[in-house]
GUTOR-991121 format. One line per 8 residues: number of its first residue (from 1); their letters; for each residue x, y, z of C-alpha. Coordinates in steps of 0.05 Angstrom, whole numbers. Example, Ala and Ser with C-alpha at 12.3 -4.5 7.8 and 13.67 -1.06 7.14 Angstrom:
2
1 = AS = 246:-90:156 | 273:-21:143
This chain:
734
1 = XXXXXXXX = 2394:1618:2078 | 2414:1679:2037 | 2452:1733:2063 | 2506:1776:2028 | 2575:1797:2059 | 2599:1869:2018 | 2672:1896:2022 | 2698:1961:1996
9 = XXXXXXXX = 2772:1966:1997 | 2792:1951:2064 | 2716:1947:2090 | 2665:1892:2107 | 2590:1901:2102 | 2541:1842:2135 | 2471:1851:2109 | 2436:1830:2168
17 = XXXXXXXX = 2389:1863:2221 | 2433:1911:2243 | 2475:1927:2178 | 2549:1958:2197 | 2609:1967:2169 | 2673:1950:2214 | 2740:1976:2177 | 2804:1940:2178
25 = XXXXXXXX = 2855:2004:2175 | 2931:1978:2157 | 2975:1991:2224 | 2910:2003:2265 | 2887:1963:2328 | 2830:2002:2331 | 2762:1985:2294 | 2719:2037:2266
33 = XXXXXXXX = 2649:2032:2257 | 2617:2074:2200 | 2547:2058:2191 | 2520:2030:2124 | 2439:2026:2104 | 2430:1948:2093 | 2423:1917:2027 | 2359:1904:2014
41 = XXXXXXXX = 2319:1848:1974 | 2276:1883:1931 | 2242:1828:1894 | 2245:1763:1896 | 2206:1704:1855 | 2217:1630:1862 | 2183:1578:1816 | 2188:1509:1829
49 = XXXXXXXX = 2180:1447:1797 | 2152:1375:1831 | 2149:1308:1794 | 2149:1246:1822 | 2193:1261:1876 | 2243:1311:1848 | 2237:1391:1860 | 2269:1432:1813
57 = XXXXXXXX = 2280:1503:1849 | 2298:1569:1814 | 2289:1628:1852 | 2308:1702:1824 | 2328:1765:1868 | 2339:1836:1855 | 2385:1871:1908 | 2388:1943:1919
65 = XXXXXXXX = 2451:1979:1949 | 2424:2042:1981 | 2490:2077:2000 | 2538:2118:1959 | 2592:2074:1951 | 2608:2013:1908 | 2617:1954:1937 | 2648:1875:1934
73 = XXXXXXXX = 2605:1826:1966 | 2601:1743:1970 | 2536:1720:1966 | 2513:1663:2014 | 2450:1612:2014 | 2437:1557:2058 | 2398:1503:2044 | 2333:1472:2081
81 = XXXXXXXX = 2372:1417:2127 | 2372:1352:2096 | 2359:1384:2025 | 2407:1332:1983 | 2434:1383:1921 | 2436:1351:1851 | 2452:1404:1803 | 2456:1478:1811
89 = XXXXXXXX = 2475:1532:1772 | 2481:1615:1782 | 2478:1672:1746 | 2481:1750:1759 | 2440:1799:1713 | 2430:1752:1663 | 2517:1708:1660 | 2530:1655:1691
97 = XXXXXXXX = 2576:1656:1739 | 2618:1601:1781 | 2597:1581:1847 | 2612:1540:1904 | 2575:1493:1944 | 2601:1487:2021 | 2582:1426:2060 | 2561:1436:2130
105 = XXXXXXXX = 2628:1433:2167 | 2661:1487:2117 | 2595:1524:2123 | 2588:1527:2197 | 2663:1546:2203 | 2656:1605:2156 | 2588:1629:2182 | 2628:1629:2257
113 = XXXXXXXX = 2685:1673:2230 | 2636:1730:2202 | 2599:1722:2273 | 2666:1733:2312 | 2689:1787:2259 | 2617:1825:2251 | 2596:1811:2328 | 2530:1803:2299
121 = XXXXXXXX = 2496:1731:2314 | 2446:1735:2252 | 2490:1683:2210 | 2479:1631:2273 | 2412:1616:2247 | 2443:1578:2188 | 2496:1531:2218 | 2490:1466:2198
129 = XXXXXXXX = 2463:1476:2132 | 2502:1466:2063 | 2509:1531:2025 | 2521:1563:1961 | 2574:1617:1959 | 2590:1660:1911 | 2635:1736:1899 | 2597:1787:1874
137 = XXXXXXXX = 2636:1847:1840 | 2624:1910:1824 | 2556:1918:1868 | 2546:1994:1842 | 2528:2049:1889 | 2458:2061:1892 | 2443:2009:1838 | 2410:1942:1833
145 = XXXXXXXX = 2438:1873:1817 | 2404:1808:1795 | 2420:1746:1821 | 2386:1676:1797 | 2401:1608:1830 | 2369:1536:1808 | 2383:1470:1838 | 2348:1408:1838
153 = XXXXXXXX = 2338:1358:1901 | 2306:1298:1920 | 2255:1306:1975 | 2239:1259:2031 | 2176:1214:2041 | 2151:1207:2110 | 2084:1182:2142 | 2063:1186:2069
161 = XXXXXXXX = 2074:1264:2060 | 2123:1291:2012 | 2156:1359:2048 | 2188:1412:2006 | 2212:1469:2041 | 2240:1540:2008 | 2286:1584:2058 | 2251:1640:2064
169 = XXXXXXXX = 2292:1673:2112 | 2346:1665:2078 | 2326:1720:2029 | 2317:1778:2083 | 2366:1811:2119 | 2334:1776:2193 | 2277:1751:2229 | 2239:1832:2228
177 = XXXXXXXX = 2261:1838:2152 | 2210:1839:2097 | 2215:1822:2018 | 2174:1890:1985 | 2156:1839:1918 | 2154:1773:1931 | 2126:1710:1892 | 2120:1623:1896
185 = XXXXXXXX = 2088:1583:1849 | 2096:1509:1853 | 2075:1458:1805 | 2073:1391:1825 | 2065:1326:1780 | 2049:1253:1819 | 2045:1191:1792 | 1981:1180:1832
193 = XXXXXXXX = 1919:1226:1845 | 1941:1276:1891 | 1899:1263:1960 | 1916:1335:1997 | 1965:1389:1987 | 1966:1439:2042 | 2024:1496:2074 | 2010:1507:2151
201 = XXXXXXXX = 2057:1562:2145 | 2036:1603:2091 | 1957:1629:2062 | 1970:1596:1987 | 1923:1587:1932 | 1916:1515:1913 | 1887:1489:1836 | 1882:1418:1851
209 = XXXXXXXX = 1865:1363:1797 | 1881:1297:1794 | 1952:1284:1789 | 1967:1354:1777 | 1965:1418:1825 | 1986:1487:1826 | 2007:1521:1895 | 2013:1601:1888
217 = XXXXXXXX = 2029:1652:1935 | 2054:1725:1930 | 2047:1791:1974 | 2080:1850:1982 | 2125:1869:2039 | 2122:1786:2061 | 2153:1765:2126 | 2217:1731:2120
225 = XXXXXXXX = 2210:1707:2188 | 2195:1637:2174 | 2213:1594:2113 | 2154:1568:2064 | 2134:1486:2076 | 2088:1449:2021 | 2060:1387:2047 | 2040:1345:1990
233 = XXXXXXXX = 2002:1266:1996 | 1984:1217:1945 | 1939:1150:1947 | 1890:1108:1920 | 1842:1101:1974 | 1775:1136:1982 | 1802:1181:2043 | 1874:1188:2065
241 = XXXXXXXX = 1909:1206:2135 | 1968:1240:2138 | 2004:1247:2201 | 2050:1303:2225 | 2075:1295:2304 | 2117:1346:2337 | 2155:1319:2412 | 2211:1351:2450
249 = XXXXXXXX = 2242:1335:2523 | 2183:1289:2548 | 2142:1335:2538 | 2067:1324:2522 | 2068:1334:2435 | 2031:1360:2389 | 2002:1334:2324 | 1971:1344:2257
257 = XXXXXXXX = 1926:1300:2225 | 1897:1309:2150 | 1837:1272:2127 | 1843:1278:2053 | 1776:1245:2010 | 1795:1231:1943 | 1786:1287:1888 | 1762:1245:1831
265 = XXXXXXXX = 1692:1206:1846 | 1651:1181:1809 | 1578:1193:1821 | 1559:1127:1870 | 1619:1159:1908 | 1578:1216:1932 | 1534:1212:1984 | 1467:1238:1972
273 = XXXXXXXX = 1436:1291:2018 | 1379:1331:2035 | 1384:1400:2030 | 1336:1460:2040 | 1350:1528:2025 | 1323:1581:2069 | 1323:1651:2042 | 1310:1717:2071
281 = XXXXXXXX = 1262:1758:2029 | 1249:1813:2081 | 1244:1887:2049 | 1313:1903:2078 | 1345:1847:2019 | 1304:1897:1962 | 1353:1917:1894 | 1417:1885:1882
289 = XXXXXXXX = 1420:1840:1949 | 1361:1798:1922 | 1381:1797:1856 | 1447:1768:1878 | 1420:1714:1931 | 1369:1697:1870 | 1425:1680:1831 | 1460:1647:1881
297 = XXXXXXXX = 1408:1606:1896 | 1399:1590:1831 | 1469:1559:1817 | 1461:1520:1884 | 1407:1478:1844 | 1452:1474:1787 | 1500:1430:1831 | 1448:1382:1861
305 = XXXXXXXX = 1468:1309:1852 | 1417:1269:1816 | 1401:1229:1880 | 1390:1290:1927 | 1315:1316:1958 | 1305:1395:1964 | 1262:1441:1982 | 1265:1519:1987
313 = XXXXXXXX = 1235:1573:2039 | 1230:1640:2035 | 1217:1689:2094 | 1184:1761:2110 | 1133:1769:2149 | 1113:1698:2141 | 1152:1638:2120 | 1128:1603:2051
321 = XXXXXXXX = 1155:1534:2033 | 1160:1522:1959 | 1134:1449:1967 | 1099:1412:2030 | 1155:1356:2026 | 1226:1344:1988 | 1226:1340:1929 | 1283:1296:1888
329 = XXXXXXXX = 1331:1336:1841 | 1313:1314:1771 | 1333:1359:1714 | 1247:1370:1715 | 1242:1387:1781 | 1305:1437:1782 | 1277:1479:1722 | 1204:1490:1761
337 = XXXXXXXX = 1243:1517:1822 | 1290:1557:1772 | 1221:1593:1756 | 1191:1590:1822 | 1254:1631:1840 | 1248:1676:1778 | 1172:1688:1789 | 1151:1689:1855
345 = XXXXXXXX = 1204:1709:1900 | 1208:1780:1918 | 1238:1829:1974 | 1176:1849:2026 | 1161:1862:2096 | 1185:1841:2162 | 1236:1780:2181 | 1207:1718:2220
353 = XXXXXXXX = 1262:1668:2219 | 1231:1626:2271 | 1171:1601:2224 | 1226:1595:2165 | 1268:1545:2217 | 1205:1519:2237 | 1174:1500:2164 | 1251:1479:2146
361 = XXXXXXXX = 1261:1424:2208 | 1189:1399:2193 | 1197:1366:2129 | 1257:1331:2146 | 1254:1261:2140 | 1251:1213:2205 | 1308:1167:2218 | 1339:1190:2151
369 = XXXXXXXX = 1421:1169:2154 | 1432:1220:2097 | 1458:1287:2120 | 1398:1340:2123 | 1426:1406:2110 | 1387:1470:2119 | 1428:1544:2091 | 1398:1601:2116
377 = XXXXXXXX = 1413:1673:2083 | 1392:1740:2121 | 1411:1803:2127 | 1373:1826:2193 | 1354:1811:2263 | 1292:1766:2273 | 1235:1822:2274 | 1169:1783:2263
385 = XXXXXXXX = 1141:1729:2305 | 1181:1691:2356 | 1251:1752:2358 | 1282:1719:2434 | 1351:1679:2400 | 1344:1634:2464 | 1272:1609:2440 | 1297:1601:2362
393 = XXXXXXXX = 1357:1564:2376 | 1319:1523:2430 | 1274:1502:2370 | 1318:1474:2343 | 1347:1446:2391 | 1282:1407:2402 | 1286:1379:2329 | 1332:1335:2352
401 = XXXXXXXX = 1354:1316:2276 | 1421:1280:2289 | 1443:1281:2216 | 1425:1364:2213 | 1481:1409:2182 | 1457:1483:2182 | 1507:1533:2148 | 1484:1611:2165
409 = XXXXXXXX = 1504:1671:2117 | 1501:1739:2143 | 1495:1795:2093 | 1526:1862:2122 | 1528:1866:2191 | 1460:1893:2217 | 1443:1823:2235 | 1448:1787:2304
417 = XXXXXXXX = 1510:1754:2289 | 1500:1710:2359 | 1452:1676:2336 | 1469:1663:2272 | 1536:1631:2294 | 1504:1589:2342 | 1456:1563:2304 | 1511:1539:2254
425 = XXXXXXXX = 1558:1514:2297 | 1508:1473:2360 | 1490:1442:2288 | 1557:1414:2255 | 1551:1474:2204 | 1598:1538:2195 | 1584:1602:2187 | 1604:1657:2140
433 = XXXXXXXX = 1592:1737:2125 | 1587:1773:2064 | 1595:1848:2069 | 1551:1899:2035 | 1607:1907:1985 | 1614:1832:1964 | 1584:1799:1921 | 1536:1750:1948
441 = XXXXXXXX = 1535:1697:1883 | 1605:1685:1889 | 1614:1678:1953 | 1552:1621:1968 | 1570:1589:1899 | 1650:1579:1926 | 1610:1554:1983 | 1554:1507:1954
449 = XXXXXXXX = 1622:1483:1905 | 1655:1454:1969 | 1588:1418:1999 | 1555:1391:1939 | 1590:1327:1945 | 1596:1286:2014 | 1647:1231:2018 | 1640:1213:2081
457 = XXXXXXXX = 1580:1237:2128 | 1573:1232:2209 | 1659:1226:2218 | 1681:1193:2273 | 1761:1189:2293 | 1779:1137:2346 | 1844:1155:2373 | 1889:1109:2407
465 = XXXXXXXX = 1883:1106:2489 | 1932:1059:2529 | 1979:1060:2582 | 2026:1082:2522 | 1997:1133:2490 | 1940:1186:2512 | 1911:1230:2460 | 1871:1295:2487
473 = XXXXXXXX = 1858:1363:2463 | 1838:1353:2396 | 1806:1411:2354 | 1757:1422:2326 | 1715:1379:2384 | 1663:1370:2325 | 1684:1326:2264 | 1647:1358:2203
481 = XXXXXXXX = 1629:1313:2144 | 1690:1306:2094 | 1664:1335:2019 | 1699:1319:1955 | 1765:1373:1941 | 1766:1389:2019 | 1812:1367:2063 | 1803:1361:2141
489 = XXXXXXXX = 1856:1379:2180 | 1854:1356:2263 | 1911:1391:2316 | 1915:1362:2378 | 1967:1330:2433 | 1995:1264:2454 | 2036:1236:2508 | 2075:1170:2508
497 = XXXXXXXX = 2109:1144:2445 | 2108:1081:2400 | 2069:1062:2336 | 1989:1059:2342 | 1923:1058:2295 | 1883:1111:2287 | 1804:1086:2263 | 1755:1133:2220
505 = XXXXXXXX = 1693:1117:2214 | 1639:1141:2170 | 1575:1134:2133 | 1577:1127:2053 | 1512:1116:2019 | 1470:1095:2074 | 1528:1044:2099 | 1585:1052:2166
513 = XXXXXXXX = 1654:1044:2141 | 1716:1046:2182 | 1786:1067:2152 | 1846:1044:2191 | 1915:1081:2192 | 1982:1061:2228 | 2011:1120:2248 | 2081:1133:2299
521 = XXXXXXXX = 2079:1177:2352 | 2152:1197:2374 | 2193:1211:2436 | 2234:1272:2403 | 2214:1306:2340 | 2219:1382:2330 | 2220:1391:2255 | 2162:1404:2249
529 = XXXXXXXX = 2157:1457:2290 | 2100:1492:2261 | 2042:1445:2294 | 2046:1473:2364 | 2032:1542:2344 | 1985:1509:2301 | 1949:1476:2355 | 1948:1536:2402
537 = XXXXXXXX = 1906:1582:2347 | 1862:1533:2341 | 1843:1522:2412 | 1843:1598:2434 | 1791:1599:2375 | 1746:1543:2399 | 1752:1583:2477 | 1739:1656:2445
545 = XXXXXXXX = 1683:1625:2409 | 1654:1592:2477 | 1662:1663:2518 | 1631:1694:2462 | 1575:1653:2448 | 1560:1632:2521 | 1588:1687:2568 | 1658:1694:2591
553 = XXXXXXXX = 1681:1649:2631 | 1751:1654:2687 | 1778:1589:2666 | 1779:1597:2605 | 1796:1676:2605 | 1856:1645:2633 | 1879:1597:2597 | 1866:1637:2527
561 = XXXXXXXX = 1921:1691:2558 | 1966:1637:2579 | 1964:1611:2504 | 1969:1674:2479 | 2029:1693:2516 | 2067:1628:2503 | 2057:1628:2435 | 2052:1709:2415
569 = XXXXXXXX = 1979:1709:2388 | 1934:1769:2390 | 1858:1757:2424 | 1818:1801:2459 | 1843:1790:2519 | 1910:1808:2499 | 1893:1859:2448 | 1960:1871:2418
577 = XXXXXXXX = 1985:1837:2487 | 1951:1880:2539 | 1965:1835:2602 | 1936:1831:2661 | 1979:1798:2709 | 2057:1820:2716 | 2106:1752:2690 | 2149:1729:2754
585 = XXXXXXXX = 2174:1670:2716 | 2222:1644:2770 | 2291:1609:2748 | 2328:1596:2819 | 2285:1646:2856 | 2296:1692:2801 | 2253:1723:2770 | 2255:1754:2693
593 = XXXXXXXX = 2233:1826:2699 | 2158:1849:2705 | 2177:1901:2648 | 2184:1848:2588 | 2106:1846:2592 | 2092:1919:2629 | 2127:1945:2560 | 2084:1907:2518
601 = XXXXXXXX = 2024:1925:2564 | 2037:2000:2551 | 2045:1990:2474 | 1976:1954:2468 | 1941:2011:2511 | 1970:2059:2458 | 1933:2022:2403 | 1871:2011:2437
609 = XXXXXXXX = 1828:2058:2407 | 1858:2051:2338 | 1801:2044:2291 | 1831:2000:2242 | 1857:1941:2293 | 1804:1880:2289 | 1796:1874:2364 | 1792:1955:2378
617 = XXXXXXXX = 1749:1944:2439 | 1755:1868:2470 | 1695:1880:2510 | 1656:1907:2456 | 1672:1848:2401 | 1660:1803:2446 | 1592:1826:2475 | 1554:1859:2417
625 = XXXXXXXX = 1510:1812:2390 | 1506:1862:2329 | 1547:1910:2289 | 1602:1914:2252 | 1653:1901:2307 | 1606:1839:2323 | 1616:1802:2253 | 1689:1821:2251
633 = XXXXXXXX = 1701:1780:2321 | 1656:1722:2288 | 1693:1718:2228 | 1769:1731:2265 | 1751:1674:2311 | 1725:1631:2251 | 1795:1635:2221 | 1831:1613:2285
641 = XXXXXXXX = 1778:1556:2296 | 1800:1533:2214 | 1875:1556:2215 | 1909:1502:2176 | 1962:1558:2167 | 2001:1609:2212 | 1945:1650:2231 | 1968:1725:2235
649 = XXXXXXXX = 1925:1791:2250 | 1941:1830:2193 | 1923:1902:2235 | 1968:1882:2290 | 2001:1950:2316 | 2076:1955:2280 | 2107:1970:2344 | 2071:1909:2378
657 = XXXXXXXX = 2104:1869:2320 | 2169:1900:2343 | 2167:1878:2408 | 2150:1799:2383 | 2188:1750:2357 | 2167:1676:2340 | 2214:1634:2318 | 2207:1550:2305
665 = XXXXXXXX = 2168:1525:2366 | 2190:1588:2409 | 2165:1661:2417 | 2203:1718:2440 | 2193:1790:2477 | 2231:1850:2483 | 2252:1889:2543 | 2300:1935:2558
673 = XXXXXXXX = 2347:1912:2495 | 2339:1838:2518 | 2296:1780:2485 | 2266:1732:2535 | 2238:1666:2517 | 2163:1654:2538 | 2172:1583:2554 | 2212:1609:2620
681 = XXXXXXXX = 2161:1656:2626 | 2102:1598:2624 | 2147:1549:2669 | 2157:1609:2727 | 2135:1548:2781 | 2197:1513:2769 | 2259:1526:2801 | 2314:1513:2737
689 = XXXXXXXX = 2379:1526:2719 | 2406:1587:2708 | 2470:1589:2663 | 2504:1656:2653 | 2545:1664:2579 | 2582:1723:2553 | 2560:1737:2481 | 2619:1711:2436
697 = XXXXXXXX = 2657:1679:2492 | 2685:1610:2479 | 2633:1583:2526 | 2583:1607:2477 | 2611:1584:2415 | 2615:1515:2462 | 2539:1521:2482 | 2533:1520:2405
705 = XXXXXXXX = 2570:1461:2394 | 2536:1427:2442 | 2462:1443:2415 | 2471:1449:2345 | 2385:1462:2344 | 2394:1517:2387 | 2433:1555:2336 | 2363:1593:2303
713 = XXXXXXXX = 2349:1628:2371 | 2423:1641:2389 | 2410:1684:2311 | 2366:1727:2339 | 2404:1772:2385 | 2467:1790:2424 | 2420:1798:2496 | 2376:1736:2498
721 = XXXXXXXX = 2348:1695:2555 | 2332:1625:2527 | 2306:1558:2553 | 2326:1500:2532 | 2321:1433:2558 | 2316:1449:2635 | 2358:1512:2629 | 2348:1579:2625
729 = XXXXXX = 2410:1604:2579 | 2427:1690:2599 | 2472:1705:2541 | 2497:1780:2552 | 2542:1825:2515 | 2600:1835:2563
């Protein structure tokens, strides 16, 4: 990854974390430190280029020296691991200029002299790795300098997922740097129609179609603590599985599975469905609110299939039902509702969402196999009528309609968000909120795009269960339907190893079919080292959601800390890592000190009443069935339950962010100048190894050697306690 080494005359500047220059005076034995602002990376843009196999990569910095000097530099960038270079070339503001390309045995060897000669571990992270090297002269004082690199490389196939992965990292200065302009766009070509492409480490944009897609992602003042993945999968068949495991040490592993339905379908492809759209019309939806869910409501007849029934209600004071039965979607019977909508639906009255239910579940077809969905839009609280949520959702309940889908919208926030998130998800639906200063149309129309077309209705995934492998833990616990364009991604773990089948079943126009996939879980696999976090976000969703919804609960209070510790995420329950218990992780009757989470614990009781934090009051988001701190929990939870990428709290307190560092599979916190690895922390009931090692001592370049993987967390510090396989590793500045 990309780092830049700067000399002036007889001095040496490493950009890293903690920039310094240490002078080499002629005739002196005694090093002086005089201390430099880092080089910074003030913009940075990559576009890449994927067809059939083959990414062409051309990424373009600007640098900025901030310090009053001019300076010499070489200019370093390592490669992802296994990247196999073709051609490269590089230029600076605008010439090219020559370059070198180190394999990984020159590489390593220089990155270990800088170490010894900076005393700064940062480069560590990067052993192993080819890299480009490169002098850069004059670097002028206070001035900028462009540098643009492109190479080309072949990327590797496995379980029928193309990776390509961009070192990120490498263009910061370490793990707590940031980029101030930063964009990615990738566009990829396939020889076949292109099943899913997905990051789970990054929030991209994707423009998929047919063979073609275009991947986009840019932000301001990114994170360069984790490089950028692109999963990409192509096939033939009418859904896809693609299969990412993660397995260290024995360990129980982790896994990702995508079910990807095929983007191009013809029409008797799509399963036809039953839908009925239940509106609020209460007085509190009057002006622009009504006008938008008219329109919206509009569109979502637009995108009927030919083959599907509707139906619409509206609600006040009373419920009215547009027909007595389903009607089928002909271009005829569209336009009337376009009118009916037009002329006779206004904003009036009270809101009795029990009758609208009621009316809704009444006309649905018995022993129907096609999916019966119902989308209800409101902006209040039930006021007319039946108002108890326990008595609405238990009407429902007693519909018993296996093949019902309801999908809630909440307008605003001065609705019972509760009940509106039950309703959706007891009912294989999902819910979503529109605030007052959204607009409604386009945010039920991106919706109504996504489930217009089923591929594959009632899902079913049979996982393998032997004496040889053991599947558990898989979220979400509720298989939704697949629909045309939308991927569904499962996390969950394994234990034992060996190649199985995995069976999905499914109805598709009134008929079960099963889809079989051979799949291989391994004994050791930890590049892909994303999945476990991954996995953990989306289960402390799913057990937020079940406090929330159904009353908190010790067990599972417990476990969503113990999650959140391990793997660094911010709940409720940990808002901003307020802890309740001190860690007594105990290595050889020793234990790591209480103050690695006491710290943390006094940080996150600084930023408790900070009104712009999503959880501000854990108590309060998670008990108030209304409000504006109520929808924000719903819809923070929602995106943990659906993270396909690393899920981050954007309002998470900047000190809080300073005391946390995640890096791979492993997640970091820092007390009293030392960074301790919360795996030791969550294995305190075992008795292991303690091994002490001076920081730069021969046994620590030997440690190295020895665990080659290990070299990313030795990067992150000179004080670090680190476990790793069975050990716990004290590494100390002597």
């Amino acid at each position: 990854m990309k780092n830049i080494i700067f000399t002036t005359l007889a001095f040496v500047l490493m950009v890293s974390t903690h920039a310094r220059i240490i002078p080499n005076i002629p005739n002196s034995t005694t090093p002086t430190s005089i201390a430099l602002l880092p080089i910074k990376a003030k913009k940075h843009h990559v576009n890449v280029n994927i067809k059939n196999g083959v990414a062409v990569t051309s990424l373009e910095t600007e640098y900025y020296n901030p310090n009053n000097r001019l300076l010499e530099g070489t200019y370093l960038f390592a490669l992802p691991k296994g990247a196999s270079v073709a051609n490269f070339s590089l230029w600076i503001d605008g010439k090219e200029m020559p370059a070198e390309l180190l394999d990984a045995k020159k590489a390593e060897d220089l990155y270990v002299s800088i170490v010894r000669k900076m005393i700064d571990p940062a480069l560590l992270e990067f052993v192993g790795r080819e890299t480009f090297k490169m002098r850069i002269f004059p670097f002028p004082a206070n001035g900028t300098r462009k540098i643009k690199l492109t190479y080309q490389q072949v990327l590797t196939v496995d379980n029928n997922l193309t990776r390509y992965e961009y070192p990120l990292t490498a263009v910061g200065s370490g793990h707590d740097d940031t980029i101030g302009d930063f964009s990615c766009t990738v566009k990829i070509a396939s020889q076949h129609s292109l099943k899913s492409v997905f990051s789970p480490t990054h929030d991209v944009k994707i423009e998929q179609q047919g063979k073609n897609a275009s991947v986009t992602f840019s932000k301001n003042h990114v994170n360069t603590d984790r490089d950028f993945v692109l999963y990409t999968s192509d096939s033939n068949k009418r859904v896809d599985l693609s299969f990412i495991p993660f397995a260290k040490n024995n360990e129980k592993g982790h896994f990702l599975a995508m079910l990807s339905p095929k983007t191009e379908l013809d029409a008797s492809e799509i399963n036809p469905k039953d839908i009925v759209y239940v509106l609020d019309t209460s007085g509190s939806m009057v002006g622009d609110k009504m006008d938008q869910a008219k329109k919206a409501l509009q569109y979502c007849l637009h995108q009927l299939n030919e083959k599907d029934n509707f139906n619409i209600v509206s609600f006040s004071t009373e419920a009215n039902l547009y027909k007595d039965k389903l009607v089928n979607a002909s271009k005829q019977n569209v336009k009337k509702a376009l009118g009916y909508i037009e002329e006779e639906i206004f904003a009036r009255g009270g809101t009795n969402l029990e009758e609208a239910l009621h009316y809704a579940l009444d006309i649905a077809p018995k022993n129907s196999t096609r999916p019966y969905m119902i989308i209800l839009l409101t902006d209040g609280k039930p006021t007319i009528g039946v108002t108890n949520p326990e008595q609405i959702i238990k009407k429902v309940q007693k519909a018993s309609l296996k093949n019902l889908r309801l999908f809630s919208f909440g307008i605003g926030d001065q609705l019972n968000a509760k009940l509106l998130d039950r309703l959706a998800e007891e009912n294989k639906g999902t819910r979503e909120y529109v605030s007052a200063k959204e607009d409604i149309e386009i945010k039920i129309s991106s919706f109504v795009d996504k489930v217009s077309s089923p591929v594959l209705s009632n899902v079913k995934v049979k996982f393998p269960s032997s004496e040889e492998i053991r599947i558990t833990e898989v979220y979400p616990r509720e298989i939704p339907d697949l629909f045309k364009g939308s991927p569904l991604t499962l996390l969950g773990r394994f234990s034992g190893k060996g190649d199985q089948v995995i069976k999905v079943t499914g109805m598709v126009n009134g008929k079960e079919q099963e889809f079989v996939y051979e799949v291989s879980f391994p004994e050791q696999n930890i590049e892909n080292e994303h999945v476990p976090r991954l996995w953990a976000v989306r289960k402390v969703g799913f057990l937020l959601d079940q406090i929330r919804l159904h009353g908190e609960n010790d067990e599972l209070k417990k476990e969503v800390v113990r999650l959140a510790k391990k793997f660094g995420i911010v709940t409720p329950y940990t808002s901003y890592l307020v802890v309740e218990d001190d860690p007594q992780p105990v290595a050889n009757n020793r234990p790591v000190p209480p103050s690695v989470w006491d710290e943390v614990r006094r940080q996150g009781a600084g930023s408790a009443n900070n009104e712009d934090d999503d959880f501000s009051s854990a108590e309060e988001a998670m008990d108030t069935e209304s409000g504006e701190s109520a929808v924000t929990a719903s819809k923070e939870i929602q995106k943990m339950k659906k993270a396909d990428s690393i899920y981050e709290n954007k309002k998470t307190n900047t000190q809080i962010q300073n005391k946390i560092r995640k890096v791979g599979f492993k997640t970091f916190y820092l007390s009293s100048g030392t960074w301790y690895d919360s795996e030791a922390m969550s294995k305190k009931s075992q008795k292991l190894t303690v091994e002490k090692i001076t920081y730069l001592s021969d046994a620590y370049f030997a440690l190295l050697k020895k665990h080659p993987k290990m070299a990313k967390y030795l990067a992150i510090a000179k004080n670090l306690s680190l476990e790793w396989e069975g050990t716990i590793y004290e590494i100390r500045v002597k």
